[in-house]
C-alpha positions in Angstrom: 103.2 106.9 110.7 103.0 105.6 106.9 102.3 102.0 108.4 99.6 103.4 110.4 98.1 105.2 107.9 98.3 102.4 105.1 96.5 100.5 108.0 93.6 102.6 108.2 93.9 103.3 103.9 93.9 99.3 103.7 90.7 98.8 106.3 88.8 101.3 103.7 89.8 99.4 100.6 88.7 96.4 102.4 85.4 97.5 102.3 85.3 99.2 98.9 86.5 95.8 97.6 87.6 98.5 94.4 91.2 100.2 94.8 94.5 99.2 95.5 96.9 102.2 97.8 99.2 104.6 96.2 102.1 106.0 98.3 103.6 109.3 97.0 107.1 110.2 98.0 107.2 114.0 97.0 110.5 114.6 98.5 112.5 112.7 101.2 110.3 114.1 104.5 106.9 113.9 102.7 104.5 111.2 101.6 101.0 111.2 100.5 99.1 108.2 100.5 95.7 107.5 98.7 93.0 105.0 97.7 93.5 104.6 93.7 91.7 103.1 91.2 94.9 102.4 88.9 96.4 100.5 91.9 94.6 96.4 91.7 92.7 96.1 94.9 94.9 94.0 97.4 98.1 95.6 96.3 100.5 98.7 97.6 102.3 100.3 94.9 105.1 103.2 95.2 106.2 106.3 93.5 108.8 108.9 93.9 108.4 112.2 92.3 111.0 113.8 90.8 113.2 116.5 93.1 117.0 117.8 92.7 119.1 115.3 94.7 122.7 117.1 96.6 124.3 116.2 93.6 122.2 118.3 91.1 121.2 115.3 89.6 117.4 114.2 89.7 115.4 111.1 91.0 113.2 109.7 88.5 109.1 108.7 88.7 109.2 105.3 89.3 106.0 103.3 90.4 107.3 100.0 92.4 105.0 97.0 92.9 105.2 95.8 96.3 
């Protein structure tokens, strides 16, 4: 489903020529992804919100180029 939907995000930036896409990880089951205009158009970028991993310890915001 996120492929899909970066498909139909990427066909839209296409067109706006203007924004990059943003995928959200807000916890290990749910993503949120978005035209942004602090991505560069062309290019996919990642981040993870923080949550409390098993352990106690937490996961860290951490945008990733791809």
């Amino acid at each position: 489903m996120l492929d899909d939907a970066e498909a139909v995000l990427r066909q839209v930036a296409i067109a706006k020529r203007s924004a990059g896409i943003l995928v959200t990880r807000h916890d290990p089951r749910r993503y949120t992804l978005a035209l942004s205009d602090t991505v560069p158009f062309g290019e996919t970028w990642e981040q993870t919100l923080s949550w409390p991993s098993v352990d106690g310890r937490t996961a860290g915001l951490s945008p990733v180029s791809q």
